[in-house]
ZAKOL-198864 format. One line per 4 residues: number of its first residue (from 1); their letters; for each residue x, y, z of N, C-alpha, C, O, CB. Coordinates in steps of 0.1 Angstrom, whole numbers, plus 5000, padded with zeros to 4 digits. Glycine has a CB too. Layout:
NUM	a	X Y Z X Y Z X Y Z X Y Z X Y Z; ...
END
This chain:
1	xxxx	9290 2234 3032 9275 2235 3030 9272 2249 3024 9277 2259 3027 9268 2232 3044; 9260 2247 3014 9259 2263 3010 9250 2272 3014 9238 2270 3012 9258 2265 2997; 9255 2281 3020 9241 2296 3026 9230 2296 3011 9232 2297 2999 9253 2320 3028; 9213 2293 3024 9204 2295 3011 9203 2312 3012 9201 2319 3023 9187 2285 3012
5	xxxx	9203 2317 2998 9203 2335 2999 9190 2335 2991 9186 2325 2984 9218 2346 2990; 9182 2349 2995 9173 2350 2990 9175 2361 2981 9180 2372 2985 9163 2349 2999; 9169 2359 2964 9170 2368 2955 9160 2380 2954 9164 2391 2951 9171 2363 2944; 9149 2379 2957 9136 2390 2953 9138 2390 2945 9145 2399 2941 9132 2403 2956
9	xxxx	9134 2378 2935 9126 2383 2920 9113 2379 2916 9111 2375 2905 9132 2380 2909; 9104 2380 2926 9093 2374 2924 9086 2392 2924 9089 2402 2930 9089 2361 2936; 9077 2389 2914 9071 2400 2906 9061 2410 2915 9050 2406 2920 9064 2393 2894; 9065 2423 2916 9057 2431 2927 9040 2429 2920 9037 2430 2909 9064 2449 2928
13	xxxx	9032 2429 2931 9017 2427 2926 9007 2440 2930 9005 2444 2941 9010 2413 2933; 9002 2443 2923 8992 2457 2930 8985 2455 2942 8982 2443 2946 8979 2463 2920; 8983 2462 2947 8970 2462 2963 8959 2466 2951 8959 2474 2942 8972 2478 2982; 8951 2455 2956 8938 2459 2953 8927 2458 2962 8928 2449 2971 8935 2453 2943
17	xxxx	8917 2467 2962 8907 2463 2980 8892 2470 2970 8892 2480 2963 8915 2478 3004; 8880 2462 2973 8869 2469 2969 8861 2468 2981 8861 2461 2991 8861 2464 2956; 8853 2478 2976 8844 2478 2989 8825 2481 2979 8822 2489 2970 8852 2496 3003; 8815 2468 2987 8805 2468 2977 8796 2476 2986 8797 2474 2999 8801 2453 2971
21	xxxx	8785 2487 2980 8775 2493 2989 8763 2482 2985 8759 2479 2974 8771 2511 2986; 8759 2477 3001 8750 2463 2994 8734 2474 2995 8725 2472 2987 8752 2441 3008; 8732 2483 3003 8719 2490 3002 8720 2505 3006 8728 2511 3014 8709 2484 3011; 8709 2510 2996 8709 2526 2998 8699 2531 3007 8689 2526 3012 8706 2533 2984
25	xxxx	8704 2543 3006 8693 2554 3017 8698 2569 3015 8708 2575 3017 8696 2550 3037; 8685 2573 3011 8690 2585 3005 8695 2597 3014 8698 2608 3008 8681 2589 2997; 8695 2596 3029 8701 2601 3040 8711 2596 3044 8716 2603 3052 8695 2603 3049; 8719 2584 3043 8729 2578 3045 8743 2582 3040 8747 2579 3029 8726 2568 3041
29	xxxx	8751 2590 3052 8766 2592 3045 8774 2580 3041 8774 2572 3051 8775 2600 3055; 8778 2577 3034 8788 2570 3025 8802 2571 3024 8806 2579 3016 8786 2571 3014; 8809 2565 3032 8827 2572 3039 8833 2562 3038 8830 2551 3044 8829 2579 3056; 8845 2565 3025 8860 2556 3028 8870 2564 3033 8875 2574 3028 8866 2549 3015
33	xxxx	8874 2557 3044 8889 2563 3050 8900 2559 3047 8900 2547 3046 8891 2563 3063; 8913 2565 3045 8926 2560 3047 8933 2570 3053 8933 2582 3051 8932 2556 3036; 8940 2560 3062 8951 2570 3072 8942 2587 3078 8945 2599 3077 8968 2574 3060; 8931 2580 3081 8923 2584 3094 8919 2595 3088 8917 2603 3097 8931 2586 3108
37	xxxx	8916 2604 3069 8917 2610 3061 8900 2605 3054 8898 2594 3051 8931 2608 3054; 8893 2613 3054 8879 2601 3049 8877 2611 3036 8885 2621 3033 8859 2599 3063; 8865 2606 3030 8862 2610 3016 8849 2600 3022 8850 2590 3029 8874 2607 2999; 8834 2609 3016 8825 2608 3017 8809 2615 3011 8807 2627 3011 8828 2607 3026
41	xxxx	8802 2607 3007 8792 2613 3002 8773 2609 3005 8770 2598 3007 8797 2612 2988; 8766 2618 3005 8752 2611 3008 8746 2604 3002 8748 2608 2991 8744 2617 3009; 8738 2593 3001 8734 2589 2994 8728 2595 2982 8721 2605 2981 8730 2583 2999; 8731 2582 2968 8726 2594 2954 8717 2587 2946 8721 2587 2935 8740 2600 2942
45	xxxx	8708 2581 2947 8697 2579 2942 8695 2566 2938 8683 2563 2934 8694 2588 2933; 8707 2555 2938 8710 2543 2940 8719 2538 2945 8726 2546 2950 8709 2539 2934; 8726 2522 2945 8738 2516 2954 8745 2523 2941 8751 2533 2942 8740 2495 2958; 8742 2517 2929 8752 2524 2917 8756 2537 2914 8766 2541 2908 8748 2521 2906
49	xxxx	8749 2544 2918 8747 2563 2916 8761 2564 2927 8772 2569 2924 8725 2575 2925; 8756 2560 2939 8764 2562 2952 8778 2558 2950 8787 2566 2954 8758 2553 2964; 8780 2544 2945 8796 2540 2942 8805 2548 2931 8817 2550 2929 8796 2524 2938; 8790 2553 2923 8800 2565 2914 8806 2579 2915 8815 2585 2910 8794 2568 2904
53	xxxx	8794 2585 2925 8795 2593 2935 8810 2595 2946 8818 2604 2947 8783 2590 2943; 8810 2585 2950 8821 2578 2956 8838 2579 2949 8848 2585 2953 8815 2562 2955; 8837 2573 2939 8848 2574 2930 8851 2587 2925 8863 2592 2924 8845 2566 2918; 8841 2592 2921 8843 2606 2917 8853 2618 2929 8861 2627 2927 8827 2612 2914
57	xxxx	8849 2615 2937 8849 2620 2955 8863 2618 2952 8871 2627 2949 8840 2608 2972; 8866 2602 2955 8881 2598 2957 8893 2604 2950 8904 2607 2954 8882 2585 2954; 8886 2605 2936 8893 2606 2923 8897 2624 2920 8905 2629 2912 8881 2600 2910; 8888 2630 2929 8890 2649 2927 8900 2648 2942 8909 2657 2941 8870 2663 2928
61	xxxx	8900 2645 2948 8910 2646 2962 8924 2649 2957 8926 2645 2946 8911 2630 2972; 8934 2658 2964 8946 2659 2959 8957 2659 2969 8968 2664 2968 8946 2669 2952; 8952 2651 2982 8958 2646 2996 8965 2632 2990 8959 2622 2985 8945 2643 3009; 8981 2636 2994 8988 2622 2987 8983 2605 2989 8984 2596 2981 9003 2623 2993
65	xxxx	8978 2605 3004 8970 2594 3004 8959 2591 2996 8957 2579 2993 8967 2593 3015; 8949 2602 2991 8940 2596 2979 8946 2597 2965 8939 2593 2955 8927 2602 2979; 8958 2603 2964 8962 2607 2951 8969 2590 2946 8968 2585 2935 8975 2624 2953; 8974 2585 2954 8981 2575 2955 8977 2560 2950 8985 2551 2947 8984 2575 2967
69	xxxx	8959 2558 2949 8954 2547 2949 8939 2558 2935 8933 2569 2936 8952 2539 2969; 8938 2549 2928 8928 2551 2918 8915 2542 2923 8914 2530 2927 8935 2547 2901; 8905 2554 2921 8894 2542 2921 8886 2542 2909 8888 2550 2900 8883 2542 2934; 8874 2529 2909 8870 2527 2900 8861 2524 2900 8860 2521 2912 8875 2523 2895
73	xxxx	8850 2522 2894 8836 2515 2895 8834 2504 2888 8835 2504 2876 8825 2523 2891; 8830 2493 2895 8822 2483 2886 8807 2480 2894 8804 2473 2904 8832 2468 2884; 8802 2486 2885 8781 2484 2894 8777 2494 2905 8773 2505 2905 8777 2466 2905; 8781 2483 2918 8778 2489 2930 8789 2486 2940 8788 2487 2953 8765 2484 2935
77	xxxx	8798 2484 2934 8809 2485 2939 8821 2490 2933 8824 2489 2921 8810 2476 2942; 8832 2499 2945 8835 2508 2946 8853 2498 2944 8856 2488 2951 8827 2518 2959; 8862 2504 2933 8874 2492 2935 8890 2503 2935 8893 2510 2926 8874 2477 2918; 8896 2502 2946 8909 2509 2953 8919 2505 2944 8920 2493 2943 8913 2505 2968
81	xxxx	8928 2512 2939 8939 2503 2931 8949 2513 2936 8946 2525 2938 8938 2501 2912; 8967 2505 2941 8977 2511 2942 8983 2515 2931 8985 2505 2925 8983 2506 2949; 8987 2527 2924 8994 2534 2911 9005 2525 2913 9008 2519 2902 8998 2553 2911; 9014 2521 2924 9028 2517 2927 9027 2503 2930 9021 2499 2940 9035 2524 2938
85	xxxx	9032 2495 2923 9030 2481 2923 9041 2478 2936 9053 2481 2936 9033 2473 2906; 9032 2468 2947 9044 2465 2955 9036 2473 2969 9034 2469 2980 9061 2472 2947; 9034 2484 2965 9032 2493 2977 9018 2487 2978 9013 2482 2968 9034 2511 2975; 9011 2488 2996 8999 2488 3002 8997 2495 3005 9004 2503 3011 8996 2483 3008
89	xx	8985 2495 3004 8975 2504 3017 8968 2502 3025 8966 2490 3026 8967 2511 3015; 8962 2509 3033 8951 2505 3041 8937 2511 3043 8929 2506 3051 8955 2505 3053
END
């Protein structure tokens, strides 16, 4: 009878995670964390101002946990990408 073996070749896929700001306040801190590490900003004059605000935040960080995952903007929402295909985050 033949041993079933398993190959791994099924194709590594990026982590991707967004996170949408559904309303603003222009006193309202604005905080994404990873590995208990936050990045945060006040509200900036809209949901869209704020999620760019946001990205920018993430994107100057040089802590290997934010260095690791790119963000990006689309509107009013804020989108996490892993550089290393395969690898997650949280």
């Amino acid at each position: 009878m033949a041993s079933p073996r398993w190959l791994g070749t099924a194709q590594k896929t990026t982590d991707v995670q967004s996170v949408q700001i559904t309303a603003y306040h222009a006193s309202t801190v604005y905080k994404l964390t990873v590995n208990e590490k936050d990045v945060s900003v006040i509200g900036a004059g809209s949901v869209n101002d704020t999620a760019a605000a946001l990205v920018a935040a993430w994107n100057a960080l040089t802590e290997p946990e934010f260095e690791e995952v790119t963000a990006t903007q689309l509107t009013d929402t804020v989108i996490l990408t892993c550089d290393t295909a395969g690898v997650p985050f949280y």
